[in-house]
C-alpha positions in Angstrom: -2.2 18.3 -25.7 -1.1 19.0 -22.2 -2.4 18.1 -18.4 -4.6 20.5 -17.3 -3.5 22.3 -14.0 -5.6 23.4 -11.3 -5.5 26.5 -9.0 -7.1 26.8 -5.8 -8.6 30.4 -5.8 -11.3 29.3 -2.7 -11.3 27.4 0.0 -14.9 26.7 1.3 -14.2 25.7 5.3 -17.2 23.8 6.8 -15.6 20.6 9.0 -12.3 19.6 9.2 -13.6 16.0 9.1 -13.6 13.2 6.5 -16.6 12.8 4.6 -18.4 9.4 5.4 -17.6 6.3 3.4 -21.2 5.7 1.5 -22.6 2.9 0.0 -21.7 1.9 -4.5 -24.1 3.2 -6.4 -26.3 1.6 -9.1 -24.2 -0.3 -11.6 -20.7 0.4 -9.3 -18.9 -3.2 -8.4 -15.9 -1.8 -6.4 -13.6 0.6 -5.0 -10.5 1.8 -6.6 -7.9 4.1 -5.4 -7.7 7.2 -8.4 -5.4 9.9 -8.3 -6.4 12.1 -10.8 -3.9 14.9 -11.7 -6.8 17.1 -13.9 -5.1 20.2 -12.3 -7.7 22.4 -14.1 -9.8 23.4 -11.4 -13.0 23.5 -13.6 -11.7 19.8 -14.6 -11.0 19.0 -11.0 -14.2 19.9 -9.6 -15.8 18.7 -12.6 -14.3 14.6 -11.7 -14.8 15.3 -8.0 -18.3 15.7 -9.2 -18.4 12.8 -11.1 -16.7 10.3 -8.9 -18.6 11.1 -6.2 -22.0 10.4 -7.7 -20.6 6.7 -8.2 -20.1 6.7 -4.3 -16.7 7.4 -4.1 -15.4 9.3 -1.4 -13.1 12.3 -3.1 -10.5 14.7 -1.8 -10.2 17.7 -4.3 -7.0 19.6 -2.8 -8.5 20.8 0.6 -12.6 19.9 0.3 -13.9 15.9 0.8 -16.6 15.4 -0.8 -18.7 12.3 0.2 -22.5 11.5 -0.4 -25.0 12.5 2.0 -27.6 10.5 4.1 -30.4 12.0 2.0 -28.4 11.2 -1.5 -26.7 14.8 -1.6 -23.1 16.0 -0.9 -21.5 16.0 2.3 -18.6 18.9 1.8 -15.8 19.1 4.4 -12.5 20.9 5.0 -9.1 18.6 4.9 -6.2 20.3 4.4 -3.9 17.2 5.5 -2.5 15.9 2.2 -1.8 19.5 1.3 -0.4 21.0 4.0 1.7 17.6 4.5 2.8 18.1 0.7 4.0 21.4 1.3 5.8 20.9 4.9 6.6 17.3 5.1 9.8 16.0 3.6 7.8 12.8 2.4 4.2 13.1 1.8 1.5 11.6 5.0 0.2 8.4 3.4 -2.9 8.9 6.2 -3.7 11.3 4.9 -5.3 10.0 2.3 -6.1 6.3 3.5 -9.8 7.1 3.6 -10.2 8.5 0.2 -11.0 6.8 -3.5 -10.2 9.5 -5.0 -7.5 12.6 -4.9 -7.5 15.3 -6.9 -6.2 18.8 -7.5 -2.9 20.8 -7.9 -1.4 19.2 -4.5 -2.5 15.5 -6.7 0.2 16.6 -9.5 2.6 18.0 -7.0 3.0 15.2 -5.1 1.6 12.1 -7.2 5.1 10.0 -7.7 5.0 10.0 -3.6 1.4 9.0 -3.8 1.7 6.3 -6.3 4.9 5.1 -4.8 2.8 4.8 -1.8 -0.3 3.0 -3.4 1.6 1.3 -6.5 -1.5 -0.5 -7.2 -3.6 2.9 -7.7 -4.8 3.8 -11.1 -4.0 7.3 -12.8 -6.3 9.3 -14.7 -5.1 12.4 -16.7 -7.1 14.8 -18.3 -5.6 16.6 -21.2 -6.4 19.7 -22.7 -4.4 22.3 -24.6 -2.5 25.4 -22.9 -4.3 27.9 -24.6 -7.8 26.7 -23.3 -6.1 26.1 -19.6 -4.6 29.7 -19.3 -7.2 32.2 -19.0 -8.7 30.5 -16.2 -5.5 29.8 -14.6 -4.6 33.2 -14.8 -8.2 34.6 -13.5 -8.2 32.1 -10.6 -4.2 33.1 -9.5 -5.4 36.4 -9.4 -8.4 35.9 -6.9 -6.2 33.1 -4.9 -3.1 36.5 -4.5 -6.1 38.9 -3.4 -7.0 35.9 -0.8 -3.6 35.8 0.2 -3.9 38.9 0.7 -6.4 39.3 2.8 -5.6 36.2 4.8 -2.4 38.0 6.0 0.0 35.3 4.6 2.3 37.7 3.7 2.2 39.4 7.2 -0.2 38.9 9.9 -2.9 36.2 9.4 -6.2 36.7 9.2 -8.6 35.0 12.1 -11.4 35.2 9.4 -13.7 32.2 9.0 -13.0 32.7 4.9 -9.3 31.7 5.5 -9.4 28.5 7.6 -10.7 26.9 11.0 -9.5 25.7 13.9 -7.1 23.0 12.3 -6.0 24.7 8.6 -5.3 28.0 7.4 -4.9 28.9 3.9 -1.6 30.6 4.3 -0.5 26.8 5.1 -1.0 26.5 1.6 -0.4 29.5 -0.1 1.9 30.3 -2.0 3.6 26.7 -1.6 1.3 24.8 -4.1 1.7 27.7 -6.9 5.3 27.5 -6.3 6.0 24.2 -6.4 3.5 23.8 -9.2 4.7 27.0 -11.4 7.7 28.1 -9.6 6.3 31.0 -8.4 2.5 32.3 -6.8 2.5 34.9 -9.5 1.3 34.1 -12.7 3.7 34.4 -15.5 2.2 33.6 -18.6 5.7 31.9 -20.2 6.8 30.8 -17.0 3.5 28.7 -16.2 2.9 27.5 -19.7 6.1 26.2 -19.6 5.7 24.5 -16.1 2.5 23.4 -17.3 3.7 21.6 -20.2 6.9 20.3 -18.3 4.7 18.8 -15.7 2.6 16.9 -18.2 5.4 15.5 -19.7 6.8 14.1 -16.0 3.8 12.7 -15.5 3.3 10.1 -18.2 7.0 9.7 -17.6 6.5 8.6 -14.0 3.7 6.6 -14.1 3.5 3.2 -15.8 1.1 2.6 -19.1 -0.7 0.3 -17.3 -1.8 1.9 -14.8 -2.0 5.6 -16.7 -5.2 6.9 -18.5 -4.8 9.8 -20.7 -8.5 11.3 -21.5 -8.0 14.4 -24.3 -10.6 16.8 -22.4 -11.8 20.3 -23.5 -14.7 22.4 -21.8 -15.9 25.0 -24.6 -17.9 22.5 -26.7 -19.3 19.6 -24.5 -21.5 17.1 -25.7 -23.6 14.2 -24.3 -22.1 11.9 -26.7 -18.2 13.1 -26.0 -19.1 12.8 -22.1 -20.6 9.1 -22.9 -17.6 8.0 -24.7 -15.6 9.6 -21.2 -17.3 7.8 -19.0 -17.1 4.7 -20.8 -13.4 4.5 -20.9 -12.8 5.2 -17.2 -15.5 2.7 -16.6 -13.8 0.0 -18.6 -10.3 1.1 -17.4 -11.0 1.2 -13.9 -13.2 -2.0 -14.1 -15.3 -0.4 -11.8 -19.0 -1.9 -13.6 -19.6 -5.4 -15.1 -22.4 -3.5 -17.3 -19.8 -0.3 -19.2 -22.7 0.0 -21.2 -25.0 1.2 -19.2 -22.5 2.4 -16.7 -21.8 5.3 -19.4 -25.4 6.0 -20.3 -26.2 6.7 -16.6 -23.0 8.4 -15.3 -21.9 10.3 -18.7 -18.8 12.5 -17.4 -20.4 16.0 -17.5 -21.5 18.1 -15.3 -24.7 17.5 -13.4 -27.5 19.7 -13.6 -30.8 19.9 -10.7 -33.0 17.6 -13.8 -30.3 15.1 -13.9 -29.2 14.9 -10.8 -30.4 11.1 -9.6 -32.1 11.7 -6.0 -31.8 8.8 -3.3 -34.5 6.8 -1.9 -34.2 9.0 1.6 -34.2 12.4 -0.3 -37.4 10.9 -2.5 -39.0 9.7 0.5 -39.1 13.0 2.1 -40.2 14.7 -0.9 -43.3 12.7 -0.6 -43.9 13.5 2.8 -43.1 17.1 2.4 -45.1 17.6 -0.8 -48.2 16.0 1.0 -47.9 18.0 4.1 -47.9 21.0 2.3 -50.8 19.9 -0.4 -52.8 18.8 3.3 -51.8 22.9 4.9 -52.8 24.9 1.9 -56.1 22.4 0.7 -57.5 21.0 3.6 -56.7 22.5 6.5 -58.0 25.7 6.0 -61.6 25.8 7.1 -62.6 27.8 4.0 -60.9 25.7 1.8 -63.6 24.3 -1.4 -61.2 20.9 -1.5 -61.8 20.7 2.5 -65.3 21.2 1.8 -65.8 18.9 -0.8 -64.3 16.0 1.1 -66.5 16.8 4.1 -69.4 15.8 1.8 -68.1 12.6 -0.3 -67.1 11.1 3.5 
């Protein structure tokens, strides 16, 4: 079993802002700083996910992700951990003062600087084996070269929206992270696997026990109970819940679809009020409407 390692192969630019800091959600006592190394990118967006829905704010390599006024996501661009990880002798500890969570390649790169610099953090490590890791890794190193590419990093740059704003640019980025990750921006099935592996091992090296969750993860057979049993154990470990029972039941750790995805009472709200509205255009405001007609009589 080995960490699972992340590559960026997009990076979707809306703000470069901070997403908001919003409120615990049902059956979530308190904050805890989480660096969470599951360099996987399906794993990394799959705990961004998740640790968002219990309110945290999350930085997954370049995108915060925070919870929205109406109970959705807020997504924004912040490249300043990784561009400070790749330029910086010693990594900006502002940069991530205002998130709970930090994940993504540039969250193994630089996590002995971050946990120097919050030694009371917790660690989270998602395992899963090479063999599963490697043909996404592959696939997604080939669209982030093409985006490199395109970008201009290795010659002009690119003023295109798709590569960056006002206050990041991809090229920043690219290739440092796959370098200093693999050794090199091209991937080399040996060369990785064995970077991949190495990393791992450094990992639960660096980092205490005690403040060190392993989690063995895979994605080709998920089931409800697995992703109960998941959430659970970060739930205890974290002592983020007084009830881990019911904690587990309501957050399992697996991806949410639009059925389970819990709504807020803002987002409800205007359900109400659109669903009536709509019900009141297409029933009784029209003047030939039976329903319109029928009411005329009953008032």
């Amino acid at each position: 079993m080995t960490t699972a390692l992340c590559v960026i192969t997009r990076v979707g630019v809306v703000a470069s802002a901070v997403a908001g800091t919003p409120a615990l959600n049902t059956l979530v006592t308190r904050r805890v700083k989480v660096f969470v190394p599951a360099l996987d990118r399906a794993l990394a967006s799959l705990a961004s996910s998740w640790f968002a829905e219990l309110g945290y704010v999350v930085l997954n390599d370049v995108e915060s992700i925070g919870t929205g006024a109406w109970g959705g996501r807020t997504r924004f661009t912040d490249a300043s951990l990784a561009t400070s990880a790749c330029v910086d002798d010693d990594v900006n500890a502002t940069a991530v003062n205002a998130y709970d969570v930090v994940t993504g390649v540039v969250a193994s790169n630089a996590l002995e600087d971050l946990f120097t610099l919050f030694p009371e953090s917790k660690v989270v490590v998602f395992e899963s084996l090479v063999s599963e890791w490697w043909p996404r890794a592959e696939t997604e190193a080939s669209a982030a070269e093409a985006r490199a590419t395109t970008c201009g990093c290795a010659s002009t740059r690119s003023l295109s929206s798709s590569c960056g704003d006002e206050s990041y640019h991809f090229c920043d980025i690219y290739p440092c992270l796959y370098e200093r990750a693999f050794g090199s921006a091209h991937a080399s099935e040996i060369a990785w696997k064995g970077a991949y592996v190495d990393r791992a091992r450094e990992i639960k090296r660096a980092i205490p026990r005690a403040s060190t969750l392993v989690v063995p993860m895979s994605l080709k057979s998920p089931s409800h109970a697995r992703a109960v049993a998941i959430a659970r154990a970060i739930g205890e470990f974290l002592a983020i819940t007084d009830d881990v029972d019911a904690f587990a039941e309501r957050y399992p750790f697996e991806a949410l679809d639009l059925r389970r995805a819990p709504l807020g009472a803002g987002a409800t709200a205007w359900i109400v009020v659109a669903t009536t509205f709509a019900l009141y255009v297409v029933f009784v405001a029209d003047r030939t409407s039976v329903v319109r007609r029928m009411i005329k009589k009953v008032f």
